[in-house]
N, C-alpha and C positions, 0 to 999 in steps of 0.2 A: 937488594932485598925486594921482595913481593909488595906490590902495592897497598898488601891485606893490612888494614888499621883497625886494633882493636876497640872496644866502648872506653876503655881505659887511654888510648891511645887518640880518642878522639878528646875525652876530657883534656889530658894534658894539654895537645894543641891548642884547648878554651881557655886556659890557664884558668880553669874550674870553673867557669862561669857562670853555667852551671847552680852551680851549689853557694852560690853567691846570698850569701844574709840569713844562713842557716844552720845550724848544731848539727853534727853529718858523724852517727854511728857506719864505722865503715866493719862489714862481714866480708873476711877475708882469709888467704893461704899464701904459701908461698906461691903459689899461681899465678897471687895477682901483679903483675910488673908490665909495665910497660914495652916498645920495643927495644930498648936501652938496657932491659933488667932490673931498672930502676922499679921497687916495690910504692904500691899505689900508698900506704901507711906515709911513708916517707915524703913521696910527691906532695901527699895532700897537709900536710903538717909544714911544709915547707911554701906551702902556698897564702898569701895574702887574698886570697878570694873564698878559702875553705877554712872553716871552725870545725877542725876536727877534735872531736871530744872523748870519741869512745872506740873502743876495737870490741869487734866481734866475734870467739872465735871455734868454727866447727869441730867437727870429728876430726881426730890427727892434730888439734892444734892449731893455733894461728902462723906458727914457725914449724909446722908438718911434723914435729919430731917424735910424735906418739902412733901409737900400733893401731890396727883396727879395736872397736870395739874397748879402745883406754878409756877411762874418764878426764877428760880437761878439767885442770882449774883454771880458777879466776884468778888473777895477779896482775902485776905492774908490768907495762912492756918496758924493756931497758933500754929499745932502742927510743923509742918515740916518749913513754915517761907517761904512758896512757895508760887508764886502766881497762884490761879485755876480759872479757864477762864470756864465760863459758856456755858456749849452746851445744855442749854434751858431756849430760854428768851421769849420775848410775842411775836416771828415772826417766822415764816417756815426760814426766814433767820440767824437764830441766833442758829440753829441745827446742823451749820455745821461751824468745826473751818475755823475762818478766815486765808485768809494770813500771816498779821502781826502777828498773836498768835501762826504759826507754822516758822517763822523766825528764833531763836534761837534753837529748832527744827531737831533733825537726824530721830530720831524713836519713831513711836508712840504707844506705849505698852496700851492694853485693857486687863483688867481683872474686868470683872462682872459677877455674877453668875447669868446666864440665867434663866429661868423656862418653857421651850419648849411649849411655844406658840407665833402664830402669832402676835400678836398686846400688848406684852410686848415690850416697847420702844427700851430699850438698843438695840437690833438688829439692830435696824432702826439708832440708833446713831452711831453704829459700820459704817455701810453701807457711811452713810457721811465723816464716819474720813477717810476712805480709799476712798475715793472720793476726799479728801484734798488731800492726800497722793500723791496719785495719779499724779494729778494735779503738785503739786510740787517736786517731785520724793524725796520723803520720803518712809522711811521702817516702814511698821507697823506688830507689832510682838504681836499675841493674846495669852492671856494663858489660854488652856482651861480647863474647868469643866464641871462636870458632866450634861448630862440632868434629871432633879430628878425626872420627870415623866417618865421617860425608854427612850431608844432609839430605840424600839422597835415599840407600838403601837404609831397607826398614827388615826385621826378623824379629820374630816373634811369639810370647805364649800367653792366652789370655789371664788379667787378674781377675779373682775373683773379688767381694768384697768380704770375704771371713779371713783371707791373705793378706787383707792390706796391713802395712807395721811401716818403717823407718825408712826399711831398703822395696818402697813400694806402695805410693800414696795414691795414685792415680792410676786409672786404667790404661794404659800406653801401652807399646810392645815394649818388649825389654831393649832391642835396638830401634829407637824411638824414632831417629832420625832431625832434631829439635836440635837448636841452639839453647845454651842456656836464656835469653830474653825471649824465645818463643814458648819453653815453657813454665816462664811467668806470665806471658800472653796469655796462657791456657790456665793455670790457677787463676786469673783476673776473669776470664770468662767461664770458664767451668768445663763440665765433662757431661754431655746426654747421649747416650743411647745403645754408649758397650756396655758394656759387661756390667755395669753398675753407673750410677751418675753421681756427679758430684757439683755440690754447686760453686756460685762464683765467689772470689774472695774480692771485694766492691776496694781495692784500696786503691789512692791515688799513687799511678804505678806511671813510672817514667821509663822507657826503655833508650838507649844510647846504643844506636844501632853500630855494628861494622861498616869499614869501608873497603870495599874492595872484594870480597868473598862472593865465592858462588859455592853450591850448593856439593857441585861436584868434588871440589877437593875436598882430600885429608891435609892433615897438618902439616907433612913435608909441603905442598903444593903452598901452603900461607905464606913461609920466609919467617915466621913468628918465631919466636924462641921457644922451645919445650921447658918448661920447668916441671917436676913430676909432679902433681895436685897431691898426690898421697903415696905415703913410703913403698907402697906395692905396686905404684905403678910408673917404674923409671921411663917406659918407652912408648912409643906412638904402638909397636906391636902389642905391647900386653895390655894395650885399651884397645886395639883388634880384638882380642882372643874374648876379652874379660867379659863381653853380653854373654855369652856361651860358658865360659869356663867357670864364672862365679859361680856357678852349681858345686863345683865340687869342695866350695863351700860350707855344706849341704851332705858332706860326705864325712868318710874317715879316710879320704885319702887326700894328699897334701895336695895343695893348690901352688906350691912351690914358696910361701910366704918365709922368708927368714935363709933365701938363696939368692942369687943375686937372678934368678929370671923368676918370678914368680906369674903367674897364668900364663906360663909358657913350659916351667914342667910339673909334671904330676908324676905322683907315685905314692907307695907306703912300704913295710919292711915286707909284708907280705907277698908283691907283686915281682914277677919274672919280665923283665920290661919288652923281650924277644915277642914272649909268649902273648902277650896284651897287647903290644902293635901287632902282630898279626889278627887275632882276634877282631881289633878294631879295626883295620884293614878290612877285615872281612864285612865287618857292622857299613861301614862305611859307601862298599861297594853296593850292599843294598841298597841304601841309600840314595846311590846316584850321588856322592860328594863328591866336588873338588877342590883345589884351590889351599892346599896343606900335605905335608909330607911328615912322618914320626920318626924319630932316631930313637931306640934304646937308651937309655943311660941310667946310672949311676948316682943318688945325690945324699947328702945330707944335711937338713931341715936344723938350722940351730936359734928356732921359736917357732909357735906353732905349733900345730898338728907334727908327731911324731920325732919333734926336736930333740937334736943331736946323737937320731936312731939314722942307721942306711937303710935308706929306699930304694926298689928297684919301680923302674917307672921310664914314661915317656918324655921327651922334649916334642914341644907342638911347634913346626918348623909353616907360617902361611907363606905358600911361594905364590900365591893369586890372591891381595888383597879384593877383588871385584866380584870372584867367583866362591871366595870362602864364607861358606856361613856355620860362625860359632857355633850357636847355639845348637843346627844339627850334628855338627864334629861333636858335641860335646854327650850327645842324647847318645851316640855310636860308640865313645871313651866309656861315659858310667854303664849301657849295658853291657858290655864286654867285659868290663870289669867285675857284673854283677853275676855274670855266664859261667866266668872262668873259676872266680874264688867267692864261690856262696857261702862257704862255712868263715869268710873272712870282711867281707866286702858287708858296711855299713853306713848308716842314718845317721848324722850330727843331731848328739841329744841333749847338749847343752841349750839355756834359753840364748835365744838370737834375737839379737836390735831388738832388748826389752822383751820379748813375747817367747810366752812359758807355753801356752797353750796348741803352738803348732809348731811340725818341725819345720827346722831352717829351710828346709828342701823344699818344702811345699810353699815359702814364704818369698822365696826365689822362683821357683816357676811360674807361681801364680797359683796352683792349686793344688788336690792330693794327687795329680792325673800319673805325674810324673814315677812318684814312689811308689802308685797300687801297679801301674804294669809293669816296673821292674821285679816288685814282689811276686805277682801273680806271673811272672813270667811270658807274658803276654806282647805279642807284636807291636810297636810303637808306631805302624803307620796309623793309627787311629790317630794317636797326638800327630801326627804330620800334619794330616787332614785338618783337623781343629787349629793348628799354628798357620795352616794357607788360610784360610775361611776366615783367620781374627787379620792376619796381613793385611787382604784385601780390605776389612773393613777398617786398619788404622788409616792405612794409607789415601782414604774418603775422607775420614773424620781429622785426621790433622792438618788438612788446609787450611782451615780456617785459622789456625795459629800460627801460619807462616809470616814472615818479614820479609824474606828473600825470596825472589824470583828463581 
């Protein structure tokens, strides 16, 4: 196995020491486990150095077993016999622990396996807890892990601040390139001079660095166990795909959710899957992309957008993880789609993560850029332009939150 040890992985070997004479809420998924599998809930309950009092538990649950956008309750865990206080219920107010649930409360330990994009929640839940934290002058101590898409490559569309919501609190690129402790590094210091700024969250923040990680690998390269963070993302590749394809999100065409590849295939009943890989083929060439291949196929969605209807649609095949970038594959997928079938091809007009007031599309890009030039029918090298010009400036501005070399 890889030398890589994660914050979790370093605790253990402290046999918590750490957390030694403290009440220790732990936020957590099935993510969180050690290199053994062994779940951090269990370790830390079974350890004579940690007073674990409380469970935490995000979007999907502390046991992962709910859909995007379910509401969690609050209940007894059965394994551990603790109570887990829901930080996602049907209100923007119910994201962030209350007073009463951090009373009993010294230190509040986050361990979730990130997938370095913007508008994967846990960040955003992270951001709240230390905003409790804060508040009540609690210690919150992250353990971190790896980014599996690198911490390297950055891609990206700027946020606005009329966009910011749930799935997108900070101004980041959407492939941010950040370990999850690097951006609690950055909520502890703040955000000046993109897009919008945001100040610092002053809490006493403890980060539990890796050992052995470099910047360059993905997740095969750690030896680390994959456990999926959330029902929609079984695999190292559809947390590849996912900064780029959560868009269609955003759409009426399926993101593949309630199939066994979800942001790897796309479709709707409407779509000829022949006709639309070529099309994007076509989108694509423009583009100058590489680094992914489209197979036609076939599926049917049973939850979700269009469940238990047959979709004709793409499988997104990346044969160059280094050369592929989503988020362009994916600006090439929805105009093509937008080309081909206008009298069919739409806006997700449900509210999204809380917010009535803008579409999901726009809350996902970052701004309306995306849905007025597919509307207006207008060339998208303009967003090109604008996604290089904010790259260049993440990739200056997020030094200063690094841990790793």
């Amino acid at each position: 196995m890889s030398g890589v040890r994660s914050g979790l992985d370093i605790l253990v070997d402290s046999n918590f020491k750490q957390l030694a004479g403290t009440r220790v809420g732990l936020i957590c998924n099935p993510s969180a486990v050690d290199r053994n599998l062994e779940h951090a809930a269990d370790l830390m309950a079974a350890s004579e150095n940690c007073n674990l009092v409380k469970l935490f538990a995000p979007e999907h649950g502390i046991r992962g077993a709910l859909q995007d956008m379910e509401q969690v309750k609050t209940f007894e865990d059965p394994k551990t016999h603790l109570p887990v206080i829901s930080l996602y219920g049907n209100s923007l107010k119910s994201l962030t622990p209350t007073n009463e649930s951090l009373d009993d409360v010294d230190c509040l330990v986050f361990d979730i396996q990130d997938i370095g994009a913007r508008y994967y929640t846990y960040a955003q839940t992270l951001a709240f807890c230390m905003l409790a934290a804060s508040r009540l002058n609690k210690k919150v101590v992250v353990l971190d892990r790896p980014n599996p898409i690198d911490g390297v490559t950055i891609e990206g569309t700027p946020l606005t601040d009329t966009c910011r919501s749930f799935c997108g609190l900070y101004p980041v690129a959407n492939r941010h390139g950040l370990t999850i402790g690097e951006i609690a590094n950055m909520f502890q210091r703040g955000v000046d001079g993109l897009t919008f700024s945001v100040g610092t969250i002053p809490c006493d923040l403890e980060i539990i660095k890796m050992e052995g990680w470099k910047r360059e690998m993905n997740f095969l390269d750690t030896g680390l166990p994959w456990v999926l963070p959330s029902p929609n993302m079984p695999t190292l590749e559809a947390a590849l795909t996912y900064p780029g394809t959560c868009f269609f999100e955003g759409t009426n065409i399926s993101e593949g959710r309630g199939t066994t590849r979800p942001f790897t295939f796309f479709g709707a009943p409407y779509i000829d899957g022949h006709d639309w890989r070529e099309q994007i083929l076509q989108e694509s060439a423009e583009l100058g992309l590489a680094g992914a291949a489209l197979r036609p196929i076939s599926f049917i969605p049973h939850l979700s957008k269009w469940s238990d209807k047959t979709c004709g649609g793409v499988e997104l095949h990346v044969n160059d993880p280094v050369a592929f970038k989503p988020i362009r594959w994916t600006l090439a997928m929805i105009c093509a789609a937008a080309k081909l079938y206008p009298e069919n091809f739409g806006w997700r007009q449900q509210t999204y993560e809380f917010v009535k007031e803008h579409p999901a599309i726009d809350l996902l890009y970052g701004s309306n850029n995306l849905r007025r030039s597919v509307e207006t029918k207008k060339s998208v090298q303009p967003l090109l332009e604008e996604m290089k010009e904010f790259e260049n400036h993440w990739a200056k501005a997020r030094k200063e939150y690094l841990l790793y070399s």
